[in-house]
N, C-alpha and C positions, 0 to 999 in steps of 0.2 A: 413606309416600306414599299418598292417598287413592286408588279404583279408582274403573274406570269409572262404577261406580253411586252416583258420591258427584253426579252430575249427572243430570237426568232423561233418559231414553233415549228415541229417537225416534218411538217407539210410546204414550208417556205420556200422560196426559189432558193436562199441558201441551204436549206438542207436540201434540197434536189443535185444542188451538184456535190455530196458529199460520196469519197467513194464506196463501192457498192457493200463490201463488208459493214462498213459506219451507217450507212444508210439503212442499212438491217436493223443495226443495236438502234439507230438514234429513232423510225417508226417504233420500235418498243415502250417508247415513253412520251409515245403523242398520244397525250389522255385529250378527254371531249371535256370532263371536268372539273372544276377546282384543284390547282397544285402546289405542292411546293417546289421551288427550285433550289437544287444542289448542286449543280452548274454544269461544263460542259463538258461533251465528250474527249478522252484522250485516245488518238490511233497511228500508230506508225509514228510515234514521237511527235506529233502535236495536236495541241489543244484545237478542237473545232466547234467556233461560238455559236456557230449555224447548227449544232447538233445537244439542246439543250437536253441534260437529267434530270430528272423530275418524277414525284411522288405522289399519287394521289393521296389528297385530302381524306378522303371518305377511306382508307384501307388503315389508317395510323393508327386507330383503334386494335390492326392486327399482328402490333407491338411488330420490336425489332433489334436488332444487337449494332451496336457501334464499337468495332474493337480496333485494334492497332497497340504498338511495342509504345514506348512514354517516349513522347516528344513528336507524335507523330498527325496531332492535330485533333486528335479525338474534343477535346475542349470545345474548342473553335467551331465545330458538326455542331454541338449540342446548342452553343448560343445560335447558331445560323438556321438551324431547325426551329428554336423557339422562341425565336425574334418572328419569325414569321406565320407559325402560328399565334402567335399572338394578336398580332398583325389581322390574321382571319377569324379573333373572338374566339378562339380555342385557350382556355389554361393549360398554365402550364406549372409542372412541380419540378426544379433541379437542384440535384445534392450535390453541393461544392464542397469539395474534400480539399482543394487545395485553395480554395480562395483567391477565383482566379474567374468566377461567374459574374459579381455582382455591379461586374462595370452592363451589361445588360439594361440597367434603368439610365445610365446616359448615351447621349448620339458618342460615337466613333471618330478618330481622327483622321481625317484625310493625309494624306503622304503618297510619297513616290512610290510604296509597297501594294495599297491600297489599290491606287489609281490602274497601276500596270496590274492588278490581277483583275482587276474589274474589265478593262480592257480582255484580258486574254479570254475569259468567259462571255461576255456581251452584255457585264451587268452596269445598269444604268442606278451606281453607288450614291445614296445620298445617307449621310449622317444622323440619326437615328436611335432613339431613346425607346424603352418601354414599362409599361407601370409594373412595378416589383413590389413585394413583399421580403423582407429580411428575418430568417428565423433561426434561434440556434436553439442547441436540445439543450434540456434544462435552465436555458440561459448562460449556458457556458459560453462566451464570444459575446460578439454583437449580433443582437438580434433579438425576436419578439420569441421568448423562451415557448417551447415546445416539452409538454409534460403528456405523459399517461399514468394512469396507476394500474398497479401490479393489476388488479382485479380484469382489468380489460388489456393488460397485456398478456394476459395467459399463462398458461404453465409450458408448453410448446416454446413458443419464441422465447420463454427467460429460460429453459434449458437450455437452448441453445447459446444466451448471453452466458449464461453458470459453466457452460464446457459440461453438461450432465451427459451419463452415455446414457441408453435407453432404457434402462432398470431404474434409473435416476430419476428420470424422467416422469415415468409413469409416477414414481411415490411423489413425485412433485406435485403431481395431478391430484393423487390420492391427498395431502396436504391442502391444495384449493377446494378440492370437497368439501372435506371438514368445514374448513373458513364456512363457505357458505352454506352449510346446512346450518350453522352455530349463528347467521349472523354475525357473523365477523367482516368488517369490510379491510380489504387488501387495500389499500391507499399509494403505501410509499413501501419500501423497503426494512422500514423499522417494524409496521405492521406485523409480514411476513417471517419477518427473524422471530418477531414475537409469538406466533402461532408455533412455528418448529422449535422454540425452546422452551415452550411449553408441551406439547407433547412427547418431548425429551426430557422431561422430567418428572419427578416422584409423581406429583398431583396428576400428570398429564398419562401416565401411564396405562391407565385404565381405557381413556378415550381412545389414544394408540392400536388397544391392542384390539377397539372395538371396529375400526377403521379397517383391518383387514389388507393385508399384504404390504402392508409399510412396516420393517423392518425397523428397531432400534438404532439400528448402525447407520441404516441408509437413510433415516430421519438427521443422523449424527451429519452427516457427509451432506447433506442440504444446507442444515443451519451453517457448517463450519464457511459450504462453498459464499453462501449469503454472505456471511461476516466477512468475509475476503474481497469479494466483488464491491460491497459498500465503502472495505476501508479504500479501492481504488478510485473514490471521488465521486461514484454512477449514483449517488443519495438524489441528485439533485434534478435527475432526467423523468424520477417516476413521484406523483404529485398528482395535484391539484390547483388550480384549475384542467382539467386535462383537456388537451389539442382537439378541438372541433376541426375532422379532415372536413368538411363542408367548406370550411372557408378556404381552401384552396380550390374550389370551382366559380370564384366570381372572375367576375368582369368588369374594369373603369366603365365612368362614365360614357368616356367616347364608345363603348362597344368591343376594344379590344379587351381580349383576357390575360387574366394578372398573371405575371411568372413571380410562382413563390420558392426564392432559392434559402436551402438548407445551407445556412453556412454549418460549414464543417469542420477549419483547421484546428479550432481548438480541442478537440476529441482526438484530433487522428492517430492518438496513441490509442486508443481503444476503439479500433474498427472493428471488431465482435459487435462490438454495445451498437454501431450507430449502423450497420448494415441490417441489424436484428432489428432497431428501432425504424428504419424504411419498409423492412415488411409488414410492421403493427401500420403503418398507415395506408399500406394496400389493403393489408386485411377488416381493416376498418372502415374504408372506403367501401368494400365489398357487401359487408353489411346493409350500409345505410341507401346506397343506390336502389333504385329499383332497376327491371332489367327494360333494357332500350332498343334489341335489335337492332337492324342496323340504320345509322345514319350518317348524313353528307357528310358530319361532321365528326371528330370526338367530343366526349364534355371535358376530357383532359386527359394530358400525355404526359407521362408519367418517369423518368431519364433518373435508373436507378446507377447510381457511379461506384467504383470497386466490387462489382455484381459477385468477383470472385471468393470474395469473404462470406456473402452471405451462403456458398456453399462447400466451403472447407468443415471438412469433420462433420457433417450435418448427419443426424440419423436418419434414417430411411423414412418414418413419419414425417418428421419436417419436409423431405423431397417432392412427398406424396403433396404436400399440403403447399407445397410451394407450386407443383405444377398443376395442382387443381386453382388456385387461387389465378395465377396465369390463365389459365382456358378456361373458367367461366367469367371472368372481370372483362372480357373481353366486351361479354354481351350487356355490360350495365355501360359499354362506351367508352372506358377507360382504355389507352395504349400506355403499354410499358417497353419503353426501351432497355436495355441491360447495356452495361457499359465497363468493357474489360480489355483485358491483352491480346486474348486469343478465344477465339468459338470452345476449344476445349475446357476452359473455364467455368462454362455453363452442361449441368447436367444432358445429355441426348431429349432427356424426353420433354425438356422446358426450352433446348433450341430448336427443334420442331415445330414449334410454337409461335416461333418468332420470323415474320415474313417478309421483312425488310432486314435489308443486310447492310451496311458500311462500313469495308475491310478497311483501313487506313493499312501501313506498310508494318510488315514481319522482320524480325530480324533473323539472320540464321547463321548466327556465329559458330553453334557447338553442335553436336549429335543429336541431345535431346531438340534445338530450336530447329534443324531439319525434321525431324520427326514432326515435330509443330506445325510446320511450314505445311506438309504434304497432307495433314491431318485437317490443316486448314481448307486448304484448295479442292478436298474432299468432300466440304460442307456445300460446295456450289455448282448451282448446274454446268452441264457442258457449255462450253467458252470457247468464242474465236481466239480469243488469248492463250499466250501460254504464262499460267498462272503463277505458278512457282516464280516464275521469272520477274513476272511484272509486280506482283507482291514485296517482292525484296530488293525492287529499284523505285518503289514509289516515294516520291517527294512529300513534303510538308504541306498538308495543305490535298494531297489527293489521296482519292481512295476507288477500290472496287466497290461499285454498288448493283445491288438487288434487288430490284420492292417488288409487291404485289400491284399489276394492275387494274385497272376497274373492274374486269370481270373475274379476277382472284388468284386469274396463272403470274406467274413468275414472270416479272422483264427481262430480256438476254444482259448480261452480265456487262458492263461496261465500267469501263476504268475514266475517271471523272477528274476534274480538276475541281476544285470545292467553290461557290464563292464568298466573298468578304464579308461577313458577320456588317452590319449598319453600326451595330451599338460597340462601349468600349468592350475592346479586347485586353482586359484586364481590369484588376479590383479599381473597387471607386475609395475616395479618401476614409478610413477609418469615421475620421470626425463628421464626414457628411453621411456616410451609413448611419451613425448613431441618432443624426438626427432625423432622418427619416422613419427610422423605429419609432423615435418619440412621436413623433407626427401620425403614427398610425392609429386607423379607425381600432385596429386590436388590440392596440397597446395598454390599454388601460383593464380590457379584458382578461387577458393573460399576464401580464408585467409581476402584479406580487401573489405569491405563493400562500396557497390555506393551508392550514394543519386541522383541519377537525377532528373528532371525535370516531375511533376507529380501531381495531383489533388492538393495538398496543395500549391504548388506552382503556379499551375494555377488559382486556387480562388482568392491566395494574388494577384497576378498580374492583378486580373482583379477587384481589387477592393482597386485601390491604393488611395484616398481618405483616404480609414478608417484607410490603417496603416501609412499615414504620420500624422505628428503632426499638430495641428490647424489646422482643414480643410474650407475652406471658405466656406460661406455660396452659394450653385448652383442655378440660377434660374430657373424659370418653363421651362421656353426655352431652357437654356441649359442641365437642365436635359433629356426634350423631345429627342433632338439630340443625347443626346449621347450612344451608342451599348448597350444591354441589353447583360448581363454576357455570354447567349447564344451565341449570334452575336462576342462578344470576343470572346471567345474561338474558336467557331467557324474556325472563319476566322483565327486563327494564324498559323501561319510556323510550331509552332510545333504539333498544331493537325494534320494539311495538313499530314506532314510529317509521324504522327504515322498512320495515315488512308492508308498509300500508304504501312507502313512498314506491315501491316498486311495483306493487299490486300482487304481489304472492304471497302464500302462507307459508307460517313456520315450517323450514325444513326443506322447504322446497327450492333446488341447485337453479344460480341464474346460467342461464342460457348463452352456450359457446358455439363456435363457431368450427370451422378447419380450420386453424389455429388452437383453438382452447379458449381463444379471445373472446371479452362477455362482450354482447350486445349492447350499444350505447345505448341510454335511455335519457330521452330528449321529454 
């Protein structure tokens, strides 16, 4: 990967005769420190290689939106961003929704397209590989399957995956209580149905009504939403072994850091499930970090894709918990980019948030996409541009950008030419992704799937009557005698057991997070 100096810097005798307007925006982004480049300035219709764009290093931590209409290069930003962080020992995490990231682990093709943009920005293009990781949720796709279980996904983020409104929500909550006061572990999704159709039922009634504000009906309208969502295929995202986000902060050998891309297209009928499973590994990230203050560097940048799903229909707790999660992850060194159509996609108080900007082009066919357009250009400081304009004649490949400079103000807004990604611009063979998986240090780690012993299991077991055949009829007495489901469980070896593995005493709720999400325990 070429460095900053493979382009003239803002102080150069080329940028000295840039005109005086340019020469304003292009000192904007003549940092002292470590950068990245996103190539060069566009003014009065052309490209000026003597007037480079550029990001500091040390601010990427203070997250940022990459939006634009489809087809308008957004992709190509995120490989070009995290080939070079990479490049600087920074990880990096990106969610490929269309499977269109993973050429990133090999060098780039050179061609006449190539050449003549490298040219037009002043980049000194050489072909270029980076060490990657391959990971699909559940193991649906190719990739090193990524699981969580219910228990550390929370009651929050699976409402959100269940469509619950906020009454739902909350008894949902109410329902994970239970689990864990009883010992009961949440694992997978069989677990969970198992709890709710147990407290939906005769035996369960009692505990029910002991639980306090969970409703009969609204217990009913959980288990039904559960048994719906499972029969949509999602059985096989929540599990165990569950995804250690730690290993998306190494680093190869050589010093640069890994990009670990989500493949995604096999999901992308259920972008609920896999927008909601992006926020469990911020909010889990979040946990385990300690905090860092600030540094040259990030520990990893973070390029959330379809950012718009994860906040359609969201209830106002999830918002709350999304933009607290955003502005404190900050300070454990993590940047999160969001990646969408348009700035209004993203809640006001989580784009606030976000201090780097890369507008790619608007389209504005119809009334509401003018409305768009002007709502867009609203989001950004005042400009030698006229924005409206320049937004809805940008090319493939550029965008308006905006970052935070070293000392935290705003850069003047400059309209950019992008440049050429190093690695492919596009998927790598099927059959060579797969074997790279195989070949992975993780592979063996997560690859097959545990079932242990766990809520669904401990209900069957403690209510072996109903699942043998012909039960005899019990009498008054012997029903009196014998242990209520509590007293089971209770008392068995292997609750003892899980109570001692955790280091808590009976009864006592594991520990959530803003999300609802439990604390890993390492």
């Amino acid at each position: 990967m070429s460095d900053s100096e493979s382009v003239p810097s803002a102080g150069s005798p080329e940028a000295a005769a840039l005109p005086g307007a340019a020469a304003r925006i292009a000192s904007g982004y003549a940092f002292a420190g470590p950068a990245l480049d996103l190539g060069a300035l566009l003014w009065d219709g052309r490209c000026l290689p003597g007037a480079p764009v550029r990001v500091p290093l040390s601010v990427l931590n203070r997250h940022g939106l990459v939006a634009g209409a489809t087809g308008t290069g957004k992709t190509k930003t995120l490989q070009l961003i995290a080939e070079q962080l990479s490049a600087r020992g920074v990880p990096v995490f990106l969610a490929d929704v269309k499977g269109d990231l993973s050429g990133i682990a090999r060098p780039g093709r050179d061609g006449d397209r190539v050449r003549r943009r490298a040219g037009e920005v002043g980049q000194r293009w050489t072909p270029a590989g980076f060490p990657a990781e391959f990971y699909a949720l559940g193991g649906l796709g190719h990739g090193i399957p990524v699981r969580a279980t219910v228990t550390s996904f929370g009651p929050v983020l699976l409402a959100k995956a269940l469509r619950l409104n906020r009454t739902q929500e909350q008894s949902l909550g109410l329902v994970f209580h239970y689990a864990d006061t009883k010992g009961l572990e949440l694992i997978d999704l069989k677990d969970l149905r198992a709890v709710a159709a147990f407290l939906t039922s005769d035996e369960g009634r009692a505990e029910l009504r002991a639980i306090g504000g969970l409703s009969a009906a609204t217990a009913g309208v959980i288990l039904r939403a559960l048994t719906e969502f499972e029969a949509q295929g999602t059985a096989d995202f929540f599990g165990e072994p569950e995804f250690d986000t730690a290993d998306l902060l190494r680093t190869a050998p050589d010093g640069r850091g890994v990009v670990s891309v989500l493949e995604l297209p096999a999901v992308q009928d259920k972008p609920l499930l896999f927008s909601t499973f992006l926020m469990w590994l911020l909010a889990d990230l979040f946990h385990d970090l300690p905090e860092a203050g600030d540094l040259d560097r990030p520990k990893l940048v973070f390029f959330f894709d379809e950012a718009h799903l994860l906040f359609e229909d969201a209830s106002r707790a999830f918002l709350e918990a999304i933009t607290r999660t955003v502005r404190l992850i900050r300070s454990k060194g993590v940047g999160v980019f969001f990646v969408t159509q348009t700035p209004k996609d993203v809640p006001g108080d989580v784009l606030g948030q976000l201090g780097n900007r890369i507008q790619h082009a608007v389209r504005a066919f119809t009334p509401d996409d003018h409305k768009a357009l002007r709502a867009t250009v609203r989001t950004f400081p005042e400009s030698a541009y006229d924005l409206e304009e320049l937004l809805t004649g940008l090319g493939t490949g550029e965008a308006v950008v905006t970052v935070l400079g070293e000392t935290g103000a705003p850069t003047p807004v400059a309209a950019t030419r992008l440049r050429a990604p190093e690695s492919l611009m596009g998927p790598v063979d099927t059959a060579e992704m797969d074997r790279a998986v195989r070949g992975s240090s993780l592979h063996d780690r997560y690859a097959q799937a545990v079932d242990r012993e766990s809520a669904y299991e401990k209900l069957g077991a403690a209510r072996p009557r109903e699942a043998a055949p012909g039960p005899r009829a019990v009498s008054r007495e012997e029903h009196k005698e014998e242990p209520s489901l509590v007293e089971q469980v209770v008392r068995s070896g292997v609750f003892r057991s899980l109570a001692r593995s955790v280091g808590t005493q009976i009864g006592r709720e594991i520990t959530r997070s803003l999300f609802g999400t439990a604390r890993r325990r390492r």
